[in-house]
N, C-alpha and C positions, 0 to 999 in steps of 0.2 A: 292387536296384530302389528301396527306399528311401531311397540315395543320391540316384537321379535325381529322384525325387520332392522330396526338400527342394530340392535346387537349381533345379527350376522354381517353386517357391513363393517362394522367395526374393528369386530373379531378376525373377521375373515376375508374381507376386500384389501385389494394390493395399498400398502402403507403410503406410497406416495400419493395414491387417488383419495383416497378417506384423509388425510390433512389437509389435501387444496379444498377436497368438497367441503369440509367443517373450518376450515380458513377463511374462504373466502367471503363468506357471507361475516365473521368474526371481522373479518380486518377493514371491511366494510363501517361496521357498525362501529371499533374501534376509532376510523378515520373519523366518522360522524361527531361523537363524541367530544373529539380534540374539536372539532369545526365547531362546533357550540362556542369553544373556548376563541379560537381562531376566528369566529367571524365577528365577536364582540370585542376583542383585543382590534380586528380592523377596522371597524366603525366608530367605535368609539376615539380610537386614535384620529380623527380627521377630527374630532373636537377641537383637546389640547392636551398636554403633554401631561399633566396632572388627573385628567380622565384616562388618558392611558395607563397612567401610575397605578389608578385605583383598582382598575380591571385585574391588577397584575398582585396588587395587595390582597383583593376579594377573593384572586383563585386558588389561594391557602385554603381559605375556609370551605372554598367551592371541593377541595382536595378531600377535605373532612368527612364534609356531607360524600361526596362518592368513595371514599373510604367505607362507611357504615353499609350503604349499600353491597359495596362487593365483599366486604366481610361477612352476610347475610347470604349473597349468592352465591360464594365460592365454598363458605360452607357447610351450605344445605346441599350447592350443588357437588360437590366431590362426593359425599355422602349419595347419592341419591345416584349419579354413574358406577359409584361400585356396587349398589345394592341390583341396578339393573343389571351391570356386569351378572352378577351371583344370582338373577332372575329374581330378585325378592319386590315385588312393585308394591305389597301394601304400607312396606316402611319407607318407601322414595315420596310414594304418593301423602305420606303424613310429614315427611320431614318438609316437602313443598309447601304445605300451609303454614309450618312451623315458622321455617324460616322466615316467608315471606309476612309474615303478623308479626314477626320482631322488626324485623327491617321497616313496616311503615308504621309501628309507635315511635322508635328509636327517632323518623325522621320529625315527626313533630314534638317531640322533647328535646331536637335541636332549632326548630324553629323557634319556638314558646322562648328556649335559653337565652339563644341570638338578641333574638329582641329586647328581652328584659337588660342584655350587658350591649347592647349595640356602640355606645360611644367606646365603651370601652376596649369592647372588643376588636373595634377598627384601628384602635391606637395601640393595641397588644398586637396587630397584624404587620403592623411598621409602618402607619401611614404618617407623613410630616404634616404639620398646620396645614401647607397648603392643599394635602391631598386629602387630607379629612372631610371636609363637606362631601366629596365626591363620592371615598367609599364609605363613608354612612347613609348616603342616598341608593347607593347602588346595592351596599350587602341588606340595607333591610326590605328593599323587595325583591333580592334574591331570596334569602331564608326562608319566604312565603311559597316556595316551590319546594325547598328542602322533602317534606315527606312524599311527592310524586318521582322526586330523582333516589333517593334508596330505594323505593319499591322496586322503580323501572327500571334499575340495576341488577337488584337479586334476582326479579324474573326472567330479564335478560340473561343472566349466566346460567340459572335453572334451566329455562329452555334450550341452552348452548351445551349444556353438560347431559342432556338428553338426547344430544345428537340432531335436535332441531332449531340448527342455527342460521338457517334462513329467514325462519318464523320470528326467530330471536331481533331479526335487523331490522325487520319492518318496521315496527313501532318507533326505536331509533332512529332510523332514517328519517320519517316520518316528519319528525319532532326537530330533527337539525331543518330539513326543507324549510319548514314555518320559520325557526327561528332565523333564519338569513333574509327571507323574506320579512317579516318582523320588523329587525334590525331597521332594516332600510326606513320602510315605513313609517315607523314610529321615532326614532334616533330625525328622522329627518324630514318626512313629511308632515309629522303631526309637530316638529320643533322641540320633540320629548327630550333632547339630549342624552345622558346617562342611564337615567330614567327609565327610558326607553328602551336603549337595552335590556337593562333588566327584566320590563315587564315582557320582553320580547323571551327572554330565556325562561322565565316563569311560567307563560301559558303553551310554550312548545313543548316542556316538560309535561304540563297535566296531558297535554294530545298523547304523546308519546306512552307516559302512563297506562293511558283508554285504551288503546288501540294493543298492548302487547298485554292488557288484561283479558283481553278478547281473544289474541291469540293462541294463547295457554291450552284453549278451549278445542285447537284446528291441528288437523291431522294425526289423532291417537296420543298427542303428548300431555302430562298430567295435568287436568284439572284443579285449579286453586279450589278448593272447596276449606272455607274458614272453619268448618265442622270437622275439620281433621285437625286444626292444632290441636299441641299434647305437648304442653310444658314440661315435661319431662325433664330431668336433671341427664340423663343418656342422651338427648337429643341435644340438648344446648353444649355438651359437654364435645360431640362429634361438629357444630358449628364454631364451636372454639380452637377444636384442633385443627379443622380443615380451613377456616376464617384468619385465623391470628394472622397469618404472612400476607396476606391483603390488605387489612387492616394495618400491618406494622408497614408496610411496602407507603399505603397512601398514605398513612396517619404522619410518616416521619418526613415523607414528600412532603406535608404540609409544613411542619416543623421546618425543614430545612427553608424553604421557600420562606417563613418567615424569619430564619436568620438571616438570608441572603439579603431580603427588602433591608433590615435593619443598616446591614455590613456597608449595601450597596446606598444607601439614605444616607452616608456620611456625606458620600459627594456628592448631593442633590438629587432633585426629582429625575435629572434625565440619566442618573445611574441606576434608577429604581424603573424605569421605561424601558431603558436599552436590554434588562437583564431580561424584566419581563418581556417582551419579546423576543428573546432568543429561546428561553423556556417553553413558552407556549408552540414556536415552532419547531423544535426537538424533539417534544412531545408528540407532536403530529408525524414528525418520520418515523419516531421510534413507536409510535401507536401499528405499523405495520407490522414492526416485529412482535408485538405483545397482540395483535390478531392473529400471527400464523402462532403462535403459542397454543393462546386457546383454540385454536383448532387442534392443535395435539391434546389439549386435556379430555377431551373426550373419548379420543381412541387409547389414552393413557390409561384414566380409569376406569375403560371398560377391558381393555385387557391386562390390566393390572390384579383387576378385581378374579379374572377367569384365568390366573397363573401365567398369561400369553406375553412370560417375560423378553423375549426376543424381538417382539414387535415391539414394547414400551420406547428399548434401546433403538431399535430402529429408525422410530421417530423420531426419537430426540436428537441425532442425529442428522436427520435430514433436516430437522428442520434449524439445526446451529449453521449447517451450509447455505443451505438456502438466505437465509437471516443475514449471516457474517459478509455473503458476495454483493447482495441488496445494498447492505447501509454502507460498503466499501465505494459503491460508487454515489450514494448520498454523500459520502465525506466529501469527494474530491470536489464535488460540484459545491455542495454548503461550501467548503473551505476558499475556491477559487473568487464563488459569490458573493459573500456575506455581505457587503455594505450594499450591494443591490436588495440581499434581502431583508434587511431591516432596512433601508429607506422603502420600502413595499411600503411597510406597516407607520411609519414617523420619519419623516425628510426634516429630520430635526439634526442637525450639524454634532450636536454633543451625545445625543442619543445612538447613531449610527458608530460615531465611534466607539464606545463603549460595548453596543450590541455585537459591532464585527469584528471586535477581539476577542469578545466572550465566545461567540461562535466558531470559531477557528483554532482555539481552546478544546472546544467539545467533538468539533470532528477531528480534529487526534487521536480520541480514542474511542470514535463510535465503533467501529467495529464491535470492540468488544463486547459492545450490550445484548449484542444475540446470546451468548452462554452466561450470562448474567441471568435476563429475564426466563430464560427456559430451564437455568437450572432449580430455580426459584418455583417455576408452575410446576419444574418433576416433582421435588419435596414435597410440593404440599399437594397435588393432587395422589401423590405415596400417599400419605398418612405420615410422613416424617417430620413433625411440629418441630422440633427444636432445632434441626437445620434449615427447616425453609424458611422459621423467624430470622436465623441468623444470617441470610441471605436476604431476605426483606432488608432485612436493617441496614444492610452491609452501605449500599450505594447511598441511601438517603438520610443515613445518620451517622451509622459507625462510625463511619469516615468522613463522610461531609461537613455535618454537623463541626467537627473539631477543627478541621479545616476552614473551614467557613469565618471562623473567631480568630484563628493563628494565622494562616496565610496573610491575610491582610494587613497586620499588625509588623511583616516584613516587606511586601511586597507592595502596598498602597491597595491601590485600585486593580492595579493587574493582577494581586492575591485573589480578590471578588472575581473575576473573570475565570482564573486557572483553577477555581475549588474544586469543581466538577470532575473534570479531566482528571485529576489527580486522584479523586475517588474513586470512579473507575476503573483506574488500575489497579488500585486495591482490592476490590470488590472481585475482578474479576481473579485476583492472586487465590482466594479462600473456595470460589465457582468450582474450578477445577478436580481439586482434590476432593469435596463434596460429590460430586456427580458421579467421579470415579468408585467412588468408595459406595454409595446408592449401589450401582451396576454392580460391583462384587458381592453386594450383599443378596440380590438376587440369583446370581449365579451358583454362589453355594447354598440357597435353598433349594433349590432345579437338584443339584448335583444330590441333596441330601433325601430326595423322593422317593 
């Protein structure tokens, strides 16, 4: 009954009520998310300036692991919104087991990996001498969470792409609570240092885990029942197509992130600090926009699925305004701020300045990330694989990536700073005509009925 119920709301409740209702609980859960990353970047920061480094080295790999995750959940879950869309529940209901028994082998064949290359891997992450001890202390009892954060991801977007994204936030929410609490505790009552952290983001993760394995179970939405995977070459083949732009989105964020540590390692640890904190809190604004997003995938691909091509367009739109006027007045304020807010995080002299160029950099062209990220969720919650890769790609490699190695090579330190910004505007040059050309292709299949 539940079923039928989200898909007349979806279908057929006014387009700006059905985004906030499936945003909010999303941008929620989104914000959480980054706060994991945000509240171990600011605890561990009151250490010293090389556990801050570390933090900032580990959230590449931390990028990986949530990578595999929403590559699992975005692509069982777009699958599984058109299938309800088109009313077909016993192929949403088998792709949910599907998906979600890849996503937790996958995460403990990243653990098991991590560990066997841990020195090395910390030194292929761009960590320097001095920061070494710190992220090989830190990433290998992170990686020991590795398979509760892909799980708790794909089931996350599974129950967000069902239209039960309230359901979807508890367990995350949950899981950030603890870890801030955690942090504290452990980081400094118990004298755990680094340590600490970690093991504080590890066992928030298994809570978070429990608790939205439970939820799956509440209010009519599908049941994980592991007697429905069905390895199927068709099923892996629709988590490929609907997966890849998640995957290439995070995977090359990690990539990038690891060029940036390198770029930014030339001029010491407190360029590897400064950068790392203005990423992680970028991330956290821009986590609003990639919440009101996924609240549009749901009503995308449910009226995608049921031909309701004028509401897809609808949304998308409302939600690039909504999006673009939000982080218009994040600029001003990041822009005006920035050395207040990176001294938040490190009242470290060399650190602040580095972070509040780089920031100031980035809100130049925040704006534009609202029709970046949404044109990105339209593609691939379409079924359109080879442009929504090419939009994954666009910001965190295409262009970054080369940037990242050339800028610098003329510009110094302020090459490291402006890569972003400049990607950006690239990314968002190829956005446009993309989305346009989507929307035409819809229109002449309407026309051609």
């Amino acid at each position: 009954m539940k079923q039928r119920d989200n898909y007349i709301f979806l279908t057929q409740a006014p387009v700006h009520k059905v985004i906030l209702t499936m945003a909010v609980p999303t941008i929620i859960s989104m914000l959480v998310t980054s706060f994991y990353n945000m509240a171990d970047t600011f605890f561990v920061s009151k250490i010293n300036t090389q556990c801050t480094a570390a933090v900032g080295i580990v959230f590449s790999i931390m990028s990986v692991i949530q990578a595999i995750g929403f590559f699992f959940g975005h692509g069982s879950g777009n699958f599984m919104s058109r299938k309800l869309g088109a009313r077909q529940l016993a192929e949403a209901r088998t792709m949910s087991a599907t998906g979600f028994t890849y996503s937790l082998s996958f995460g403990v064949l990243i653990a098991i990996a991590g560990h066997l290359l841990l020195t090395d891997l910390a030194v292929w992450l761009g960590s320097t001498p001095t920061i070494l001890p710190y992220a090989k202390q830190y990433l290998g009892i992170v990686l020991l969470g590795a398979p509760f954060m892909t799980a708790s991801l794909t089931m996350n977007n599974q129950m967000r792409f069902q239209g039960n994204a309230a359901y979807a936030m508890y367990g995350i929410l949950t899981g950030a609570v603890l870890n801030v609490a955690l942090d504290a505790l452990l980081i400094f009552g118990f004298g755990m240092g680094i340590a600490g952290a970690a093991w504080a983001t590890v066992i928030s993760q298994g809570c978070s885990f429990g608790i939205l394995l439970y939820m799956t179970r509440k209010n009519g939405g599908i049941r994980i029942n592991l007697r429905h995977f069905t390895p199927k070459l068709s099923y892996v083949k629709e988590i490929i197509f609907g997966g890849t732009p998640s995957l290439s989105r995070q995977g090359l964020a990690a990539i990038s992130t690891i060029a940036l540590n390198l770029s930014a390692g030339v001029y010491g640890d407190a360029a590897i600090a400064g950068m790392s904190i203005v990423t992680r809190f970028c991330f956290f604004i821009f986590a609003i926009i990639i919440g009101l997003g996924q609240g549009f995938q749901p009503l995308c691909g449910f009226c995608y699925g049921a031909k309701l091509y004028a509401r897809v367009k609808e949304g998308f739109t409302y939600c690039i305004k909504i999006g673009t006027c939000f982080l218009a007045v994040c600029a001003i304020a990041g822009f005006a701020f920035a050395p207040d807010i990176v001294a938040m995080f490190r009242h470290d002299p060399e650190v602040v300045a580095v972070g509040s160029a780089a920031m100031r950099w980035q809100m130049v062209t925040f704006v534009l990330l609202p029709t970046i990220g949404l044109t990105n969720m339209l593609m691939q919650t379409i079924r359109k694989p080879i442009r929504a890769n090419l939009v994954a790609v666009a910001r965190s490699g295409l262009f970054f990536i080369p940037l990242v190695i050339v800028l610098p090579r003329y510009f110094g330190l302020m090459g490291v700073e402006m890569c972003q910004a400049c990607s950006d505007v690239c990314s968002f040059a190829i956005c446009v005509p993309i989305a346009w050309t989507a929307f035409g292709e819809m229109k002449r299949e309407l026309a051609q009925r």
